[in-house]
N, C-alpha and C positions, 0 to 999 in steps of 0.2 A: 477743098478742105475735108472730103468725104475722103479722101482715097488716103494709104499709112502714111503717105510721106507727108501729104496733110494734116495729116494728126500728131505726126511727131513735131511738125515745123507749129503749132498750134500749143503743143506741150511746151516746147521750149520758149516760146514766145510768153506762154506764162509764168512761167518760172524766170524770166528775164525780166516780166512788169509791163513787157507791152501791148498786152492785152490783158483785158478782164472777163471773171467767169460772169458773162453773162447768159441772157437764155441760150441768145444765137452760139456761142462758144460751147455750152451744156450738149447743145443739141447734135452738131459735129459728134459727140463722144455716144450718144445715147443711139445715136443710128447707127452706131458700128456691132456688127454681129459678133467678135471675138473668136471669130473662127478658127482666127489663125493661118489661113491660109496667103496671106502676106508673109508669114514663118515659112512656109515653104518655097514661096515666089524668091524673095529675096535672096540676090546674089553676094548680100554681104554678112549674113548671115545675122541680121539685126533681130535680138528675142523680143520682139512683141509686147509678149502675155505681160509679161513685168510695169510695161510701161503702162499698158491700157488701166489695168489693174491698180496702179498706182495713183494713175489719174483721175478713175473714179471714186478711187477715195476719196482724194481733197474734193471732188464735187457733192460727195456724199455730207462732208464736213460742212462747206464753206456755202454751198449753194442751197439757196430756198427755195424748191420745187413750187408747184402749185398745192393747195393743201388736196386734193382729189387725187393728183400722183403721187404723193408724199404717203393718205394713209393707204394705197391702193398697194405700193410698193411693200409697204409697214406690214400691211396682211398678209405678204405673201410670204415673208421671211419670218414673220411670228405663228406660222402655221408650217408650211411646210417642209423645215427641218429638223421636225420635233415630231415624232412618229406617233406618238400618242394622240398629240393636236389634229393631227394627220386624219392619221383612222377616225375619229371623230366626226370633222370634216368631209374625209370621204362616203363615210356611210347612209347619205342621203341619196348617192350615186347608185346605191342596191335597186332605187324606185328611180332614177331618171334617166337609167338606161333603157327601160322599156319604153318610158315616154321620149326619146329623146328624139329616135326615128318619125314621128309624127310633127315634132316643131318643128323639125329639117324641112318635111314635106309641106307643113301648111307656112313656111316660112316665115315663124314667129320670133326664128333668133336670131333673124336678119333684123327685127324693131329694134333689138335692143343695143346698146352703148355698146362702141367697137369692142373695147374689152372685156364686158361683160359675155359679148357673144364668142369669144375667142375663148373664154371659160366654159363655155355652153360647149362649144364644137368640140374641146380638147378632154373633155370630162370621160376621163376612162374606164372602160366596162370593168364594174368588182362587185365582186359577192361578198357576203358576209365569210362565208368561207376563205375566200381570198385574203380575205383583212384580218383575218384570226391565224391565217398559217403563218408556219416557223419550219425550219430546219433544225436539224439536230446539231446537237452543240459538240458533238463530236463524232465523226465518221470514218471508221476501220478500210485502210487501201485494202483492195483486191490481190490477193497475192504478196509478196515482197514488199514493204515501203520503199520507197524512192523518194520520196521529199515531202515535209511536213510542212502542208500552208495552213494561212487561214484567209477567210472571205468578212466581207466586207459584205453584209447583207443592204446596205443604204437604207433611205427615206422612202423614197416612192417605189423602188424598186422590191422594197422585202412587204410593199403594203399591195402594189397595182402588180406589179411582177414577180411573185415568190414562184412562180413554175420555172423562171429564170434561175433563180436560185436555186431550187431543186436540182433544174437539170443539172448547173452547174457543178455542185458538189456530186451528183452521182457519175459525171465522166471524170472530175478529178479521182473522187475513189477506184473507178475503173480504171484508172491510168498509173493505178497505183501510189497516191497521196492521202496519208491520212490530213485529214479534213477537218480545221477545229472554228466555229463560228463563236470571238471570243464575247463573255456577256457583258455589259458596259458599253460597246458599242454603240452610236449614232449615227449624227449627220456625219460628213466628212467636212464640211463646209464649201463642197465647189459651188452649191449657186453663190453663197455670201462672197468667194474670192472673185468670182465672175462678175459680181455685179458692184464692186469695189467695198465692200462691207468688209474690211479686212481685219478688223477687230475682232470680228462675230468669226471668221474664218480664221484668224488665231485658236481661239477658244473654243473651236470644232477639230480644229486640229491636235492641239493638245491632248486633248480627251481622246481621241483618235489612239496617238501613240499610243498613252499609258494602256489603254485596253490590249493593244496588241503587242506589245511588249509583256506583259507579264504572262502572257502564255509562251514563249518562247519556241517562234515560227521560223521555218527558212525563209519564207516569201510571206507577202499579204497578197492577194489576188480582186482585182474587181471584174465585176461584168459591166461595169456602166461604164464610159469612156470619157465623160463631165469625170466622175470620181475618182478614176484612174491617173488622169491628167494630173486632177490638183494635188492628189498625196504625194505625187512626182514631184510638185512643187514645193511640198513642206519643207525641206533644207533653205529653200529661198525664201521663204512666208516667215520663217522664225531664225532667219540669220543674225538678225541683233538682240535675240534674246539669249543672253550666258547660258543659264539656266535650261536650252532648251533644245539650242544649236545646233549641238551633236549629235542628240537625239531622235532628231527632224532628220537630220542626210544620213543619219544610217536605216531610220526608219522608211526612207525614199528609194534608200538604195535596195530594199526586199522590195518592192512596188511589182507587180507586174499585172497586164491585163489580163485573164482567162483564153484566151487566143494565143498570144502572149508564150505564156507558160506553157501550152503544151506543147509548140513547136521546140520550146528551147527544152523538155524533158526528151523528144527526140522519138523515134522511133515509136508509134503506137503500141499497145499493148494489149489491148480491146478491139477485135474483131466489128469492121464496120458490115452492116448489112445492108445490102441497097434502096435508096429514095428516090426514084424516076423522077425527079422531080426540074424542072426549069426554073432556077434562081439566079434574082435580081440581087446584088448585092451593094448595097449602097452602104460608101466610107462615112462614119460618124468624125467630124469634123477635129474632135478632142481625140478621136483614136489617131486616123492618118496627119491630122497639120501639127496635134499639140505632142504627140505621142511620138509619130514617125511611123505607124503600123499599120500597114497597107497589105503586106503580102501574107501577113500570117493566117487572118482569117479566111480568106483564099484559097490557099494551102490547105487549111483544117476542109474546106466545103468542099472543096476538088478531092479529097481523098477519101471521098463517100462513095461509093457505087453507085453509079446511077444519076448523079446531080450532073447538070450542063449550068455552067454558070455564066451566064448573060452580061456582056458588056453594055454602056447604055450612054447617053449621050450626057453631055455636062455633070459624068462620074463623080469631079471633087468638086461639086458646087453644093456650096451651103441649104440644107432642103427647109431652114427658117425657124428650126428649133430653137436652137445656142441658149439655152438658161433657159429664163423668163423671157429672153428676145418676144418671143408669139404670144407671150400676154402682154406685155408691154405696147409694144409697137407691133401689133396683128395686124395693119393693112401692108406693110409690106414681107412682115413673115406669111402671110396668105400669098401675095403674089410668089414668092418663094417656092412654098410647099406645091403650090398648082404647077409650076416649070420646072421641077421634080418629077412628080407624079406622072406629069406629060411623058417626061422624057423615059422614067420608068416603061408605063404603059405601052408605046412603043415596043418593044423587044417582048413583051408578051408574056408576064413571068407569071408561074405558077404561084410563088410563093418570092417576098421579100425579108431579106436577111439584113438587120443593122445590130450595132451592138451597145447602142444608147437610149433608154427609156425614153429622152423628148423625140427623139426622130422618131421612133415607135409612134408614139401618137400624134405627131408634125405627120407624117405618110399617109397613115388609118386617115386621119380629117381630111385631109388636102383628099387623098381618094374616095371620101364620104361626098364631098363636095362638087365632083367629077362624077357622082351616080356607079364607080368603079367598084367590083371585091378585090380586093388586093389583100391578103393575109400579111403580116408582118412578123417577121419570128428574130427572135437572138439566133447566131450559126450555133451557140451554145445546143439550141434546142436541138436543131440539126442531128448536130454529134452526135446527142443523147437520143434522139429518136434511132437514129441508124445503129449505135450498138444495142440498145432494146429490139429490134428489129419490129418498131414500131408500125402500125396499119396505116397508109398512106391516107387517107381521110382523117388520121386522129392528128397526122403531120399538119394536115393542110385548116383541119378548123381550129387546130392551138396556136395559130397565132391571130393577132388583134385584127378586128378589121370591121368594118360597116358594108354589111354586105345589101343590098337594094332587092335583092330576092327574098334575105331572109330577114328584114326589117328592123335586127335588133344587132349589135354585139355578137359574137361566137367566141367560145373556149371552149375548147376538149375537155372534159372532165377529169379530174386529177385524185 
């Protein structure tokens, strides 16, 4: 019952009346990653994401969690897709980054409750600085315009990752895009659509459109590959809404990733400069199973000078991010992220390239935990290092990482 066809013959079965939701029936559903990677396996081409999503809804409805999982879940959706609540929250992390490398070592956040410690381990390096930065609300192409997007700055991305963002917009400008980040913006709702909240992921969607509609964009662009997916989904999330339908698929239909986009603009335009660098490039599960986008980022890091990019063993295996999966259910997103990081390590990379903020910090832990430096970067940054013609040490300490030498967090200064 763990494996799709499991779970689909388990869906049907309740919607037929032969079975009820009970724990054991819950639990089938709450142990599946949503990775999507049965989307890709399947030779009949059965979509998935609809179903899972669906189902967790009515579990979200009809079933009574224990009240420890019920407010544990409750916190995390009333905090972190509300950017304000967000920063708040995060800004304790300014003081528990320095202590953080010291409970790792005296192994004090092994005492605590699975998931408490899984919040411990996952707590991402930020500064006050970091939590206060913004991008500009509107950014002039380099040369000739070629296509007017806008970005999608996210929740955790525009709070823990705004040098994501940054870079982002300065190779779209390079590339010749004027750049518009429109204001009204939020959540997008993919953890809520993820984790069957599809009310709350309506009503992030909604808001979504209207902000990006009333600038009047070619494309909408993400860096995060959870956010990318789901805006892709909004034609389907709001099919039986009149009012809203049309809206949704044309607004799904400008969708594209950052990777994405620039392969299909075509031809570079911005001189790359070289990054001797040996990258590990690991698929975020929402880009290559739910998206289909495997070769583009590839493409974008191969045509760096200088980059050798490292194949590695169990490539599309889920490394135990997927949402909330690794707060949720952290003892088998840990075994996950460690047979990742293994497999990573192995091939010896300088530097890892993903293009979804959980795996960013699913990788960092898992290789915190392993005693490993493993740097972790968006290819975004990549890009954007090699046309700046970037100092190979400012490449290598801007991305995430828990380094065992140097006891704390590292980012390059910005």
């Amino acid at each position: 019952m763990d494996s799709p066809r499991g779970r689909i013959y388990l869906m049907k079965s309740g919607l037929e009346g032969r079975v009820a939701m009970t724990d054991t029936f819950v639990r089938h559903f709450d142990a599946c990653l949503g990775c999507m990677a049965c989307v890709t396996a399947c030779p009949s081409g059965v979509q998935y994401a609809p179903l899972i999503e669906a189902t967790r809804d009515q579990i979200e409805r009809r079933h009574s969690r224990s009240v420890g999982d019920r407010l544990f879940r409750n916190l995390l959706f009333s905090i972190v897709p509300f950017p304000l609540r967000l920063r708040l929250a995060l800004a304790p992390l300014v003081v528990f980054r320095w202590i953080q490398p010291l409970l790792l070592r005296a192994g004090v956040l092994r005492m605590l409750p699975s998931r408490l410690r899984a919040l411990a381990e996952l707590a991402p390096p930020v500064s006050l600085r970091g939590l206060m930065a913004t991008v500009p609300a509107y950014t002039p192409p380099s040369g000739a315009p070629r296509l007017r997007v806008g970005l999608l700055t996210g929740c955790v991305q525009r709070l823990v990752f705004g040098h994501v963002n940054a870079a982002t917009v300065r190779v779209l400008a390079a590339e010749g895009c004027e750049v518009a980040v429109p204001a009204g913006q939020g959540c997008c709702g993919a953890l809520a659509l993820h984790a069957g909240r599809l009310d709350e992921a309506r009503g992030f969607a909604r808001r979504t459109i209207a902000a990006f509609e009333a600038a009047g964009l070619e494309r909408v662009v993400a860096n995060a590959a959870g956010c990318g997916s789901s805006m892709k989904e909004y034609g389907t999330l709001l099919a039986d809404d009149p009012s809203w339908a049309g809206r949704a698929a044309a607004f799904s239909a400008r969708v594209r990733d950052v990777t994405e986009l620039l392969v299909e603009l075509g031809p570079p335009r911005a001189v790359r400069h070289p990054l001797p660098l040996r990258v590990a490039y690991h698929d975020a599960c929402h880009l290559a199973h739910a998206q289909g986008i495997r070769q583009q980022p590839r493409d974008l890091l191969a045509g760096i000078p200088g980059v050798e990019l490292l194949a590695f063993g169990e490539g599309d295996m889920c490394c135990g991010s997927a949402g909330i999966y690794n707060l949720v259910e952290p003892d088998a997103a840990r075994d996950l992220g460690a047979r990742k990081v293994a497999n990573i390590a192995a091939v010896n990379p300088e530097v890892v390239a993903t293009a979804n903020p959980g795996c960013t910090l699913q990788i960092a832990a898992a290789a915190a935990r392993r005693g490993d430096t493993m740097p972790v970067l968006h290819p975004i940054e990549l890009v954007d290092a090699s046309i700046r013609a970037a100092d190979l040490r400012e490449v290598i300490n801007g991305g995430i990482y828990f380094g065992p030498a140097q006891g704390v967090y590292l980012r390059a200064a910005r």
